[in-house]
TIRO-2110 file (N, C-alpha, C; in Angstrom, 1 decimal):
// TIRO-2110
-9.3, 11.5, -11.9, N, 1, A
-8.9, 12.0, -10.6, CA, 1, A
-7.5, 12.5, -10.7, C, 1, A
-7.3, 14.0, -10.1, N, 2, A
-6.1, 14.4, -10.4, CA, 2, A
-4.8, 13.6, -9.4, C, 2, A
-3.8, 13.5, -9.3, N, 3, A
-2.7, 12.8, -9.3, CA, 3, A
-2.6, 13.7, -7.6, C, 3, A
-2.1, 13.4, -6.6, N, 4, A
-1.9, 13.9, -5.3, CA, 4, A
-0.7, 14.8, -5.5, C, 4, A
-0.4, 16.1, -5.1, N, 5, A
0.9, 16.9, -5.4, CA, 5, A
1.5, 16.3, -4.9, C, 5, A
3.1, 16.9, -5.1, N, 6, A
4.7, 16.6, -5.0, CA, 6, A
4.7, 17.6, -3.8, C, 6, A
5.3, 17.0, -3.0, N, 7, A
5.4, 17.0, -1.1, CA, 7, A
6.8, 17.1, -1.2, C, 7, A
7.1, 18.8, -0.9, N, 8, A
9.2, 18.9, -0.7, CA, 8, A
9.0, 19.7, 0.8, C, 8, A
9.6, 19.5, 1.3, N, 9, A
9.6, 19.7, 3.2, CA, 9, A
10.8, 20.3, 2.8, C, 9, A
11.1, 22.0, 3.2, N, 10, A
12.1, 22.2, 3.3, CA, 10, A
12.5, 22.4, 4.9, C, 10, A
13.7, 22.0, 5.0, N, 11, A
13.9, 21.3, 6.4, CA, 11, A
15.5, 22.7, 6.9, C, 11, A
15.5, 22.9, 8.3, N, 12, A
16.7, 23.2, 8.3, CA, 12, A
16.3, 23.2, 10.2, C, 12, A
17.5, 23.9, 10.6, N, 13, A
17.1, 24.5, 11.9, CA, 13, A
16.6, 25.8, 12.4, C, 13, A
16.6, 26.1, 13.2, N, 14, A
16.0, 27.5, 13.5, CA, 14, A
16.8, 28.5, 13.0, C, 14, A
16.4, 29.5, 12.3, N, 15, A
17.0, 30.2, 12.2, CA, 15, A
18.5, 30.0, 10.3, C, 15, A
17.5, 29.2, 10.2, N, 16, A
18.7, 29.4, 9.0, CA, 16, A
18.4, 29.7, 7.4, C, 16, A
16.8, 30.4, 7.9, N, 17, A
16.5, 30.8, 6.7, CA, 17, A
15.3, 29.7, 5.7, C, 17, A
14.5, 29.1, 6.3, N, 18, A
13.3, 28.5, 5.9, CA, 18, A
12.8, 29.0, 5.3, C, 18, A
12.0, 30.0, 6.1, N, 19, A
11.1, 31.2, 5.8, CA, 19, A
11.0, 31.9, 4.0, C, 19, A
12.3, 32.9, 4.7, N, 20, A
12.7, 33.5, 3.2, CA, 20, A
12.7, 32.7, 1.9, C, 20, A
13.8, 31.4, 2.0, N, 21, A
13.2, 30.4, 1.2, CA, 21, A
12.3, 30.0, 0.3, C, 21, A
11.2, 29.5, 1.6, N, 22, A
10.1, 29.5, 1.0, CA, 22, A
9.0, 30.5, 0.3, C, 22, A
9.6, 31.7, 0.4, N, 23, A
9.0, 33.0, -0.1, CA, 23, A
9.3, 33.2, -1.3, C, 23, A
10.6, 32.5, -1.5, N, 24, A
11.5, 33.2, -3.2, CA, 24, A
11.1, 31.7, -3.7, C, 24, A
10.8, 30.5, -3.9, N, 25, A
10.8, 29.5, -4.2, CA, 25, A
9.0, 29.5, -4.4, C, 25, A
8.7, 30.2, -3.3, N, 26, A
7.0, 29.9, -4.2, CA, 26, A
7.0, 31.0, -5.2, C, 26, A
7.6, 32.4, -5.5, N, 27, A
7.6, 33.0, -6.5, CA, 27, A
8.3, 32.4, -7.8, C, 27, A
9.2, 32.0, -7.7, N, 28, A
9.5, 31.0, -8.7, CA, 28, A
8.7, 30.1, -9.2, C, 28, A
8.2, 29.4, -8.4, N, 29, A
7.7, 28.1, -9.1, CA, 29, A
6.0, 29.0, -9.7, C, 29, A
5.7, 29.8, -8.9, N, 30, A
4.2, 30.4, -9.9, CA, 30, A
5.1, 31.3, -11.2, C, 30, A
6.4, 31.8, -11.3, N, 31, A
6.5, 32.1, -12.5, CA, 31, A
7.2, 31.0, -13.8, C, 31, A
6.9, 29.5, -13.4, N, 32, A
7.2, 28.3, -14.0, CA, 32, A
5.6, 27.4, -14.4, C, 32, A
4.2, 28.6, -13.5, N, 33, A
3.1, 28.1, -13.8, CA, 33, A
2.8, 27.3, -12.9, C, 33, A
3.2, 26.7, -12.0, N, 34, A
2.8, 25.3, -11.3, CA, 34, A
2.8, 25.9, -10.0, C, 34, A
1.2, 25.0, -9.8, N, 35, A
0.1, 25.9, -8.8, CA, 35, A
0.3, 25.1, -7.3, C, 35, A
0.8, 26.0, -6.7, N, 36, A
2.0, 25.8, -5.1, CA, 36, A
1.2, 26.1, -3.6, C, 36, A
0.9, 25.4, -2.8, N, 37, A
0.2, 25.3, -1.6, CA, 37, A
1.4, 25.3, -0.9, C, 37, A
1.3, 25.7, 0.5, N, 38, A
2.7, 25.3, 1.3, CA, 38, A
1.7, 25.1, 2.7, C, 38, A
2.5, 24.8, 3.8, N, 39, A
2.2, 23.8, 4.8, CA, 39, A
3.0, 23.9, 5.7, C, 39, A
3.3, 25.2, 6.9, N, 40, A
4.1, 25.4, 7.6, CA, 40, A
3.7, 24.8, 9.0, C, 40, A
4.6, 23.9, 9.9, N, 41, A
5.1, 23.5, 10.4, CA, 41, A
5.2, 24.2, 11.8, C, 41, A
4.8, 24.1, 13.1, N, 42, A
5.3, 24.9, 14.2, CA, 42, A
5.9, 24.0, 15.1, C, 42, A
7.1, 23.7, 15.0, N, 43, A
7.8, 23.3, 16.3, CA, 43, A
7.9, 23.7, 17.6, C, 43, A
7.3, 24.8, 17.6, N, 44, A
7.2, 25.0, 19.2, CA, 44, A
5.9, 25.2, 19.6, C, 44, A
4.9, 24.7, 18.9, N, 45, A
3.7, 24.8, 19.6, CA, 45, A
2.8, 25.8, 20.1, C, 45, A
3.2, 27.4, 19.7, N, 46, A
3.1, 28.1, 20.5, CA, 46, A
2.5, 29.4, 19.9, C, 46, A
1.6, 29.0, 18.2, N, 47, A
1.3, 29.9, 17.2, CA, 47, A
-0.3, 30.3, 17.7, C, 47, A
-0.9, 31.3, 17.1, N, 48, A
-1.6, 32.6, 17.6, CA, 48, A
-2.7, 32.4, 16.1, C, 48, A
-3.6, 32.2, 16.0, N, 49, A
-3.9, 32.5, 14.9, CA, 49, A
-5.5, 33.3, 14.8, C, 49, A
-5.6, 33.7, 16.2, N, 50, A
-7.1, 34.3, 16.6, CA, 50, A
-7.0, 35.2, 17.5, C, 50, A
-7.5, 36.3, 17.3, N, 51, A
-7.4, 37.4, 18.1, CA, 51, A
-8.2, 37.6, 19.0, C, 51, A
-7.6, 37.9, 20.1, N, 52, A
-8.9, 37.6, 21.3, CA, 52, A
-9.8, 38.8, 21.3, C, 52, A
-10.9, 38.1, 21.7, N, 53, A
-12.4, 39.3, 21.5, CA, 53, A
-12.8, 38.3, 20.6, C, 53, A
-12.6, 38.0, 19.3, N, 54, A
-13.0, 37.5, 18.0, CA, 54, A
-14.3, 37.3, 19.1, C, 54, A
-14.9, 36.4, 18.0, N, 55, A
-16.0, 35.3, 18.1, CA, 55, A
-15.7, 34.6, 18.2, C, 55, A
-14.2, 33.7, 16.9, N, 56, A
-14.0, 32.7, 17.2, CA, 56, A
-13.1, 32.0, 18.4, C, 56, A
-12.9, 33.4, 18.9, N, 57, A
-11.6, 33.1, 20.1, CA, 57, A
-12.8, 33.0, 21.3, C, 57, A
-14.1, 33.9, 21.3, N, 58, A
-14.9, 33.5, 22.2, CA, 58, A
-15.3, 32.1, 22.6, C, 58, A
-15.6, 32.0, 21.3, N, 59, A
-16.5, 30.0, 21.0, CA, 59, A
-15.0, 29.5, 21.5, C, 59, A
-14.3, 29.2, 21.3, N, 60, A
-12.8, 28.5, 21.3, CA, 60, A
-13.0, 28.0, 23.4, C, 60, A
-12.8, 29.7, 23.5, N, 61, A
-12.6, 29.7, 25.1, CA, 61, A
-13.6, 29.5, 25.8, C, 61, A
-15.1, 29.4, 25.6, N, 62, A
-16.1, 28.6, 26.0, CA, 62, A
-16.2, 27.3, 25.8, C, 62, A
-14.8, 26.5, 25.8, N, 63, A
-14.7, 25.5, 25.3, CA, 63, A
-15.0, 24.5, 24.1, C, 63, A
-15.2, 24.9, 23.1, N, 64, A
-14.9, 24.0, 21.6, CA, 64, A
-13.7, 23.6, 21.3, C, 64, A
-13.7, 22.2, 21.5, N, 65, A
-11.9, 21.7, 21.0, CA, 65, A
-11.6, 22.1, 19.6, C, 65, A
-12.9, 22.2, 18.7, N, 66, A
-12.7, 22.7, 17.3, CA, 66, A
-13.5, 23.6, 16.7, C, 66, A
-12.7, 24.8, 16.6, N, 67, A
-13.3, 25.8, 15.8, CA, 67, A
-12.8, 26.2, 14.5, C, 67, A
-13.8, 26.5, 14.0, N, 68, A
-13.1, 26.8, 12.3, CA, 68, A
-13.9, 27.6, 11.5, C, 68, A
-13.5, 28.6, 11.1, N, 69, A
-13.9, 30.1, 10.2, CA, 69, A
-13.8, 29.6, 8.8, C, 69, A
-14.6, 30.4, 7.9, N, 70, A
-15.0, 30.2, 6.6, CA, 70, A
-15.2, 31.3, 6.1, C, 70, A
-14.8, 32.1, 5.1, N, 71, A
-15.4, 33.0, 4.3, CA, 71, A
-15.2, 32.5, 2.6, C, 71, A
-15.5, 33.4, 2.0, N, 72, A
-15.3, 33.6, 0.4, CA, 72, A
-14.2, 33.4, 0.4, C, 72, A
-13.3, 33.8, 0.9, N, 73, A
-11.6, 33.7, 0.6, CA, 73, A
-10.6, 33.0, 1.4, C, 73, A
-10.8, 33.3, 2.5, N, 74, A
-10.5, 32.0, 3.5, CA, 74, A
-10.9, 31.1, 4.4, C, 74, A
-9.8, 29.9, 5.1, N, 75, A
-10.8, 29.1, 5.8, CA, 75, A
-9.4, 28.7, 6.9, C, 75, A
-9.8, 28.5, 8.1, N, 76, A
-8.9, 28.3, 9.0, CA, 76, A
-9.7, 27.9, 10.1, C, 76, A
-8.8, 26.7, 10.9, N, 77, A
-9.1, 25.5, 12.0, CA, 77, A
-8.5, 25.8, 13.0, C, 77, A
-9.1, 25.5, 14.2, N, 78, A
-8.4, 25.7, 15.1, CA, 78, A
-9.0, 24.1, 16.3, C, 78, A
-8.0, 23.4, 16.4, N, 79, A
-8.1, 22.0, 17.2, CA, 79, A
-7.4, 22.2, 18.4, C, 79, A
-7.6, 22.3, 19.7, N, 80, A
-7.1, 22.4, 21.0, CA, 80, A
-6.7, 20.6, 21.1, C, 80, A
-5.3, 20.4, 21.1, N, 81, A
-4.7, 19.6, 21.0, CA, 81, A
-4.5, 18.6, 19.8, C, 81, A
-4.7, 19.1, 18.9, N, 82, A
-4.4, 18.6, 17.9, CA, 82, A
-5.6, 17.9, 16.7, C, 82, A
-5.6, 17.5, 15.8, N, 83, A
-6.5, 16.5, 14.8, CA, 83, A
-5.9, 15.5, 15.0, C, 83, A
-6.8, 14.0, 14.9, N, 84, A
-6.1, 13.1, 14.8, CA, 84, A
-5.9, 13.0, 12.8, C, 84, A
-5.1, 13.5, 12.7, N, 85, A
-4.7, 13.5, 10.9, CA, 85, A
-3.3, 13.7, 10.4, C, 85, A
-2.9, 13.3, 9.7, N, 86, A
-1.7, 13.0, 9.3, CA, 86, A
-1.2, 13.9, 8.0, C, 86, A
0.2, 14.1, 7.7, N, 87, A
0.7, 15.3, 6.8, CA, 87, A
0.0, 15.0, 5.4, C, 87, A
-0.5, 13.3, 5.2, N, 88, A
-0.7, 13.0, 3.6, CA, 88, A
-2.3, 13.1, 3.7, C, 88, A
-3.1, 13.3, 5.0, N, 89, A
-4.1, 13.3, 5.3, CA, 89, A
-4.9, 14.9, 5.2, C, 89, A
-3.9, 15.8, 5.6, N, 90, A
-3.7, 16.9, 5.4, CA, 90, A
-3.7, 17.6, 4.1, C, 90, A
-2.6, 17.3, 3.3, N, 91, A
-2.7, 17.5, 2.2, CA, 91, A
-3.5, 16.9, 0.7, C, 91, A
-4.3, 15.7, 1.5, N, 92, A
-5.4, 15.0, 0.2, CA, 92, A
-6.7, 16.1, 0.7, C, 92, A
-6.8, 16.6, 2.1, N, 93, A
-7.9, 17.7, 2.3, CA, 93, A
-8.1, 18.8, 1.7, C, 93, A
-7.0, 19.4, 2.1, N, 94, A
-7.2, 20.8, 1.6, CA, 94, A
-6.2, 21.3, 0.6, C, 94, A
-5.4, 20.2, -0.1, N, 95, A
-4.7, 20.8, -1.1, CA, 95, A
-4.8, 20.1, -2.7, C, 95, A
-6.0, 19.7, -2.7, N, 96, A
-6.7, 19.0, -4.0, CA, 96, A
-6.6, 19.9, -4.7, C, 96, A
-5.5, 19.7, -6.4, N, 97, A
-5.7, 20.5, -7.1, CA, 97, A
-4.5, 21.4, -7.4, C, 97, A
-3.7, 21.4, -6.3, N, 98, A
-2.6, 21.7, -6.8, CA, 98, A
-1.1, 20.4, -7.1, C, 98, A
-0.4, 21.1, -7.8, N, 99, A
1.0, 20.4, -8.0, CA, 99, A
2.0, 19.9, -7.4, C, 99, A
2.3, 21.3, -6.6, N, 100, A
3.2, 20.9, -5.4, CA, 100, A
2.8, 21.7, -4.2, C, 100, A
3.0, 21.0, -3.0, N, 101, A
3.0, 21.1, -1.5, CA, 101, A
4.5, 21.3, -0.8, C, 101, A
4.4, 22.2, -0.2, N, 102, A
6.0, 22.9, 0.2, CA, 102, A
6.0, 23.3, 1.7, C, 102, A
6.1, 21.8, 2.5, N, 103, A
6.3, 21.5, 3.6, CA, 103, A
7.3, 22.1, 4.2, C, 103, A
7.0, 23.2, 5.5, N, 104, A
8.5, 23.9, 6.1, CA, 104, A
8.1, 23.3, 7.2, C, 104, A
8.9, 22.2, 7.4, N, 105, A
9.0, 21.4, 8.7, CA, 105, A
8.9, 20.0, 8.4, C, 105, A
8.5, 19.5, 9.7, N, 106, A
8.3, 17.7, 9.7, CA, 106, A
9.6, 17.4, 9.0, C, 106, A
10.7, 17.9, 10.3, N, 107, A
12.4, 16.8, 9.4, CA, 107, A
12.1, 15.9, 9.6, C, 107, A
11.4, 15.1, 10.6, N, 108, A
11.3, 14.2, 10.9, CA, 108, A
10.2, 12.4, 10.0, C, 108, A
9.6, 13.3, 9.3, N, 109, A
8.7, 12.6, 8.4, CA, 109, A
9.8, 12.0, 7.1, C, 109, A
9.3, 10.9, 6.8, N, 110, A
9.8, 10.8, 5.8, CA, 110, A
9.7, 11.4, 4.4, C, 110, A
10.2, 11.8, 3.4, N, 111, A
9.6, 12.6, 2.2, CA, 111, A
10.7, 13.3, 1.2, C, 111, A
10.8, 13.9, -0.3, N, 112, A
11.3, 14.3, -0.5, CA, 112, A
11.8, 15.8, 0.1, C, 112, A
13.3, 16.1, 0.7, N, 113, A
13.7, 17.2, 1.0, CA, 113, A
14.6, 18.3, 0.6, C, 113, A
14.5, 19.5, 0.8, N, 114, A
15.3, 20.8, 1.0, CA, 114, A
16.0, 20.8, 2.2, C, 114, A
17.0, 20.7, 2.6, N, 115, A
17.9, 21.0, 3.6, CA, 115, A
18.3, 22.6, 3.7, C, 115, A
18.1, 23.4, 4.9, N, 116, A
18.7, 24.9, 4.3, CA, 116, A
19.4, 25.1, 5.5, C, 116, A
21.1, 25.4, 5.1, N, 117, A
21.6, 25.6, 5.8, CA, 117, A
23.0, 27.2, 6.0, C, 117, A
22.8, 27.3, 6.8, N, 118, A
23.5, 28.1, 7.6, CA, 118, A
24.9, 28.2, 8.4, C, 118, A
26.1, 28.9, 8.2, N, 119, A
26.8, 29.1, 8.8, CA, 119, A
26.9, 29.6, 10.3, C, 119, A
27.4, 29.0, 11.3, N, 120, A
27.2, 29.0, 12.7, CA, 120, A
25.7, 28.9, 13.2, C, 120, A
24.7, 28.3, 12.9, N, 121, A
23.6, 27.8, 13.4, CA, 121, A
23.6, 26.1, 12.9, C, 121, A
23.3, 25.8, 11.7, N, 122, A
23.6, 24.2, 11.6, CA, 122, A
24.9, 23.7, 11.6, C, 122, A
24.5, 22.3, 12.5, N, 123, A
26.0, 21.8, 13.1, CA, 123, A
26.0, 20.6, 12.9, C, 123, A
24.8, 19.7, 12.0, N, 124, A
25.2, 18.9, 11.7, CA, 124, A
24.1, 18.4, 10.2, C, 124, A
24.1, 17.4, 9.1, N, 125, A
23.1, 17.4, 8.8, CA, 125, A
21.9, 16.5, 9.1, C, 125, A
20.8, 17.3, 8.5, N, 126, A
19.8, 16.8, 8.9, CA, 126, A
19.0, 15.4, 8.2, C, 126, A
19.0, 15.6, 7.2, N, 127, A
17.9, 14.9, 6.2, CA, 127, A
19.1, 12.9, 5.6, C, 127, A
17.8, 12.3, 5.9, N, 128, A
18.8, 10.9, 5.1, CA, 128, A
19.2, 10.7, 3.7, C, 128, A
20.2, 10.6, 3.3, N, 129, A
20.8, 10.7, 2.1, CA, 129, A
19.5, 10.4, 1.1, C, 129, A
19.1, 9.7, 1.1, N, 130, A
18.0, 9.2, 0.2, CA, 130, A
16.8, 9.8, 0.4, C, 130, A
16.8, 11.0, 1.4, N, 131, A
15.5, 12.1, 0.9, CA, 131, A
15.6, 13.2, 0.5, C, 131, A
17.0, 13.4, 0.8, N, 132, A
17.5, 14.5, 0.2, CA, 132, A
17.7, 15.0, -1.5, C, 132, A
17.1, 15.7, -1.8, N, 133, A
16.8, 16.2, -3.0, CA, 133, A
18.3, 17.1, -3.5, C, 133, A
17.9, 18.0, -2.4, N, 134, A
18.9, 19.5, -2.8, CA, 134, A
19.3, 20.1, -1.7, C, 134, A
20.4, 20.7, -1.2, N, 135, A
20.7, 21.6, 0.0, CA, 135, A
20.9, 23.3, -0.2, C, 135, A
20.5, 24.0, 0.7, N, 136, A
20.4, 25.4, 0.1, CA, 136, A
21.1, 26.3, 0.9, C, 136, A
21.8, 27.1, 0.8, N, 137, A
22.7, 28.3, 1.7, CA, 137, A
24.1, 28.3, 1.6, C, 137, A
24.6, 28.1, 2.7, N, 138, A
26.0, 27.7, 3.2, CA, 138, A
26.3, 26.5, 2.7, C, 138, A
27.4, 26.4, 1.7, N, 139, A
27.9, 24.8, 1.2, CA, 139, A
28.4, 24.3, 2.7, C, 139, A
27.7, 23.7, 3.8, N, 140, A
29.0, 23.0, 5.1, CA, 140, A
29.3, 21.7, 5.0, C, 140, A
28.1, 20.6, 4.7, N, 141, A
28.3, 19.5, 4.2, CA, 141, A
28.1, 19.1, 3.1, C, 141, A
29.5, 17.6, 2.7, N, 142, A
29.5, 17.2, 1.3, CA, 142, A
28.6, 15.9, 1.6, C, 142, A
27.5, 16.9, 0.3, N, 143, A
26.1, 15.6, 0.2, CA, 143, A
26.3, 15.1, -1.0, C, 143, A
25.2, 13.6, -1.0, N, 144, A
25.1, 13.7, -2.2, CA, 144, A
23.9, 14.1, -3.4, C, 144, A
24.0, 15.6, -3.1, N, 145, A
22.8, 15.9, -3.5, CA, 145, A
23.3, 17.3, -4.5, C, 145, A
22.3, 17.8, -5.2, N, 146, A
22.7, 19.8, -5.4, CA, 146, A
22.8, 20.6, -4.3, C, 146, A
23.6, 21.4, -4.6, N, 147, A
23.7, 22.1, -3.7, CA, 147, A
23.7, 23.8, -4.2, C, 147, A
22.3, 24.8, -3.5, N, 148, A
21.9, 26.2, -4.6, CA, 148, A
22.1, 27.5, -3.5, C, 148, A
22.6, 28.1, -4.0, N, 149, A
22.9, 29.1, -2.9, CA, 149, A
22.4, 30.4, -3.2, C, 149, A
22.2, 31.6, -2.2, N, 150, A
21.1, 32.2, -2.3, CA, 150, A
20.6, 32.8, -3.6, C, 150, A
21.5, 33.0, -4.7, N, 151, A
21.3, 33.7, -5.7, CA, 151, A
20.8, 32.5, -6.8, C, 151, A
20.2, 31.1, -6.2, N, 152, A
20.3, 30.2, -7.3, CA, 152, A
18.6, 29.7, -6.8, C, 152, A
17.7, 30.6, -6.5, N, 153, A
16.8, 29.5, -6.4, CA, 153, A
16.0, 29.7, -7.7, C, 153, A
16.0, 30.5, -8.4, N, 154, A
15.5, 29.7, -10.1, CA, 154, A
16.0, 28.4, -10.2, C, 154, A
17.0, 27.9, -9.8, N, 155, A
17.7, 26.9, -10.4, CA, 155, A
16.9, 25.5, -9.9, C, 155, A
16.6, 26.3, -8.4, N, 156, A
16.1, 25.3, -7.5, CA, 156, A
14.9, 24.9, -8.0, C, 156, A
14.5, 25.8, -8.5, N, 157, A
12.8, 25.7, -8.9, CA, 157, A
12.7, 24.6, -10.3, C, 157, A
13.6, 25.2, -11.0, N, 158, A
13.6, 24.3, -12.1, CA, 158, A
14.3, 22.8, -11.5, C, 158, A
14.8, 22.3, -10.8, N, 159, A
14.7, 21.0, -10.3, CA, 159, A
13.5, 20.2, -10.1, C, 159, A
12.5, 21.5, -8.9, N, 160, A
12.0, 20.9, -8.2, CA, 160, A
10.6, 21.0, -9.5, C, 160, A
10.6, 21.5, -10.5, N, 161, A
9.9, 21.2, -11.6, CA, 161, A
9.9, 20.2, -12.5, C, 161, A
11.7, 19.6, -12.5, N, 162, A
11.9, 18.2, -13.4, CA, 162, A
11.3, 17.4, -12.5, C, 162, A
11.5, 17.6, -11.3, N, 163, A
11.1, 16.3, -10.0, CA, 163, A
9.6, 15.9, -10.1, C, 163, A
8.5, 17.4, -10.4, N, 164, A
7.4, 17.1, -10.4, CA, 164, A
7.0, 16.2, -11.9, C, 164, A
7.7, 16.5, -12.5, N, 165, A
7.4, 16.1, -13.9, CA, 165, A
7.6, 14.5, -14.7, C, 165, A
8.7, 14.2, -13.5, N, 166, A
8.8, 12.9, -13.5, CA, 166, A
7.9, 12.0, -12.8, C, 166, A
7.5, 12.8, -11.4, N, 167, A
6.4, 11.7, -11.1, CA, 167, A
5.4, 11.8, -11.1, C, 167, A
5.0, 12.7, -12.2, N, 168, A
3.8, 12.7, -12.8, CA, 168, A
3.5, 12.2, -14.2, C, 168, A
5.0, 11.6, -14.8, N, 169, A
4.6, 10.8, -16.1, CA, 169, A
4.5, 12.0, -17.1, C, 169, A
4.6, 13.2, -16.7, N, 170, A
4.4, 13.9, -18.3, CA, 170, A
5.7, 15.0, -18.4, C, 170, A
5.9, 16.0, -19.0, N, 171, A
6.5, 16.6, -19.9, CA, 171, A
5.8, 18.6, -19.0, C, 171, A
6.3, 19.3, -18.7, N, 172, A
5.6, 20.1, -18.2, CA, 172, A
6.0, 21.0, -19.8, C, 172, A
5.1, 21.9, -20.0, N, 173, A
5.3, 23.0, -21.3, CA, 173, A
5.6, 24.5, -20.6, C, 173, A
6.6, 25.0, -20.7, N, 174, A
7.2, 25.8, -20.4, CA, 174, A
7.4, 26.9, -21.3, C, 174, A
6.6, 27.9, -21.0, N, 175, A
6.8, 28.8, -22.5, CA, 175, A
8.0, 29.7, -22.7, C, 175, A
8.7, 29.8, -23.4, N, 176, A
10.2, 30.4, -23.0, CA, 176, A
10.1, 31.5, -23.8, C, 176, A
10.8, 32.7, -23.3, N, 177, A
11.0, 34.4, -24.0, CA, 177, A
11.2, 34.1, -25.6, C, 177, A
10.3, 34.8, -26.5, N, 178, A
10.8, 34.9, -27.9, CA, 178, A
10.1, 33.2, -28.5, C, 178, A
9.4, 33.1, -28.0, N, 179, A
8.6, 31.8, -28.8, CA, 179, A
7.3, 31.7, -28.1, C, 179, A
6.4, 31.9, -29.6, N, 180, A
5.3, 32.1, -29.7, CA, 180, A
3.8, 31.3, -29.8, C, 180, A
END
């Protein structure tokens, strides 16, 4: 049985750059080979994911608390107030198989974290010393953690690859330019 992926919640506030983040960080880590799910987070409750007319916006609004599409390529839920299921419940579902899981949100959960911060939007920090991994952007607070700024997320990646590699007990093989 494969090993449950490595769960990094990159955490910040609104607006300080999560997103992009997590765009340059999953391109990274698939050019490191290690196969990356992510798991975005809506804090405001207030996301769109069906276009009305559909069918499945029909069925929805004829009342089904749960609707959920399937094709060849993709698959997407929709629960009118929620699942009762949890972030590790979540990711033993639908992310069997990969390495790492790259949570944008749930500061609130406990877990290894990315902090990403921002000049004149974050005003204080977020994450407990002891989940904090790494912080990313604006140096504003002294953590005790790395700290990689925008031009450094290779660097990030290769962390968040030692990180996988240790709690997985093995050695990852990394094929490097000029060796064959």
């Amino acid at each position: 049985m494969a090993a449950p992926p490595l769960v990094i919640h990159v955490i910040g506030l609104k607006n300080t750059g999560k997103s992009g983040l997590m765009e340059s960080l999953i391109q990274e880590l698939n050019k490191l080979g290690i196969k990356t799910g992510v798991l975005k987070h809506d804090g405001s409750n207030h996301f769109h994911w069906d276009k009305e007319g559909s069918d499945t916006h029909r069925i929805r609004a004829a009342g089904s608390p749960v609707t959920a599409i399937l094709s060849d390529r993709e698959f997407a839920v929709h629960a009118a107030g929620g699942l009762d299921i949890t972030l590790p419940g979540i990711v033993e579902a639908f992310f069997r198989g990969f390495e790492i899981v790259l949570v944008e949100g749930f500061k609130k959960l406990e877990g290894k974290k990315v902090e990403v911060l921002r000049e004149g939007v974050s005003t204080h920090p977020l994450s407990p010393e002891g989940e904090l991994i790494a912080t990313f952007g604006d140096p504003l607070f002294d953590r005790d953690a790395p700290h990689f700024d925008q031009t450094s997320v290779p660097d990030l990646a290769e962390l968040i690859s030692r990180i996988l590699s240790e709690q997985s007990g093995f050695q990852r093989s990394l094929s490097l330019e000029g060796e064959g």
